[in-house]
PLY file of the C-alpha trace (Angstrom):
ply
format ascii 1.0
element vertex 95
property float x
property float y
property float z
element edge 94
property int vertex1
property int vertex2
end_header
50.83 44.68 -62.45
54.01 43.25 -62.60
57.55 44.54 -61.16
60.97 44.58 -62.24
63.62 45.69 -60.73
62.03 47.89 -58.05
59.36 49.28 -61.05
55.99 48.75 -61.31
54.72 47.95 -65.06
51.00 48.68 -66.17
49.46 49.43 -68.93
47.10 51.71 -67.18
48.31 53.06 -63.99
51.32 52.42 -61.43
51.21 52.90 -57.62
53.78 54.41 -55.55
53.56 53.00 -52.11
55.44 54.51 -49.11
54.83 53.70 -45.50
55.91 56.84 -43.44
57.64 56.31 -40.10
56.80 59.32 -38.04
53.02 60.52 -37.67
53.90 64.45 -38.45
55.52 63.08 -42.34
52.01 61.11 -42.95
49.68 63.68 -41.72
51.61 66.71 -44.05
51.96 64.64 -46.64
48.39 63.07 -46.63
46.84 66.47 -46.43
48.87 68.08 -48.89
47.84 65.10 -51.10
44.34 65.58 -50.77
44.27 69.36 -51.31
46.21 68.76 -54.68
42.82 67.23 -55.89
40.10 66.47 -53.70
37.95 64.41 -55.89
40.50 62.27 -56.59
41.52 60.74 -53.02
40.42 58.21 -51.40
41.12 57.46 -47.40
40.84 54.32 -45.46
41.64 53.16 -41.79
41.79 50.33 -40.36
41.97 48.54 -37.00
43.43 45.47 -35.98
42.20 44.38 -32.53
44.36 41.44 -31.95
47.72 43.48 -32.53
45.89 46.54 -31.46
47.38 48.72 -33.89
45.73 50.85 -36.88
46.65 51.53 -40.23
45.99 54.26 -42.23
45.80 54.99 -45.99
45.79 57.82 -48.50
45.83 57.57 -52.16
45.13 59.35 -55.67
45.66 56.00 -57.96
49.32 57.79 -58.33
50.76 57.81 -54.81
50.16 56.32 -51.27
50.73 56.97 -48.38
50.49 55.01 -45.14
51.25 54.91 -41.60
50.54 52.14 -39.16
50.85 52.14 -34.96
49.71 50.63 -31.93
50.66 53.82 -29.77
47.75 55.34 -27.89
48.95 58.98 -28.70
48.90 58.08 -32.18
45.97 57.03 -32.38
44.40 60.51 -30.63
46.17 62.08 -33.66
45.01 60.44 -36.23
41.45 61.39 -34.11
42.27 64.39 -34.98
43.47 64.20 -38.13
40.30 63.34 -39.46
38.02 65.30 -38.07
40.17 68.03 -39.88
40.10 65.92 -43.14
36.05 66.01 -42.68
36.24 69.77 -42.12
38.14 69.83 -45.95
35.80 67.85 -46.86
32.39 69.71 -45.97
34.07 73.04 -46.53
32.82 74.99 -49.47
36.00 76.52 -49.93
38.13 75.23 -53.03
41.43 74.41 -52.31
0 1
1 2
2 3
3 4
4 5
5 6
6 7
7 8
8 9
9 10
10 11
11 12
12 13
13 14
14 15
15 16
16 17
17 18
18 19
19 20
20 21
21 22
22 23
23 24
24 25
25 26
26 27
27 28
28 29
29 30
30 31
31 32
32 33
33 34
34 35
35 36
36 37
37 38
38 39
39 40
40 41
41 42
42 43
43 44
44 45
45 46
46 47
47 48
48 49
49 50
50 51
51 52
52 53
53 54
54 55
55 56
56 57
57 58
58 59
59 60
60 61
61 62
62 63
63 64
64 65
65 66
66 67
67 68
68 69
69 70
70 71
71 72
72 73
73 74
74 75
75 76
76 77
77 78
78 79
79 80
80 81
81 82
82 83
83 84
84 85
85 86
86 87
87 88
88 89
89 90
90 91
91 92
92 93
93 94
C-alpha cells in the first residue's frame, strides 16, 4: 500500500484508519460497524502493561476504528462493551 497525498493506493483494498478521542464516539461507532455486517468484523484489544494503557480495534477491511487509554473508568467500559459485543455475537437474532 502506498500513500499520496493523504490517500491510500491498492490494488485490492484501502483502509480508513481513525483513532476516536472520546469512549462514547468509539463504542457507537464500533457497534454500529459491526451490526452493518457481522461476518465481516474483526475486534482486537490490547494491553500494554508498562504504559498501562489499552487499545482497542474494530475493522471491516474498509474502516477502523480505534480508541486507546490508560484511565481506569475506561477501561470498566470497554468491560462492558464487550460483554455486549459477545451478547451480538451469540444472539440468534439477525441484525
Amino acid at each position: 500500500m502506498w500513500v499520496v497525498h493523504g490517500h491510500c493506493i491498492n490494488l485490492f483494498y484501502c483502509v480508513k484508519m481513525t483513532f476516536l478521542e472520546s469512549w462514547e464516539d468509539f463504542e457507537q461507532a464500533a457497534e454500529r460497524l459491526y451490526l452493518q455486517d457481522p461476518m465481516k468484523c474483526r475486534f482486537t484489544q490490547k494491553y500494554n502493561h508498562s504504559a498501562g494503557g489499552l487499545e482497542m480495534k474494530m475493522t471491516d477491511n474498509t474502516v477502523c476504528l480505534q480508541f486507546k487509554t490508560d484511565a481506569a473508568q475506561d477501561m470498566k467500559k470497554m468491560e462492558k462493551f464487550v460483554n455486549n459485543l459477545m451478547r451480538h455475537m451469540a444472539s440468534k437474532e439477525t441484525h
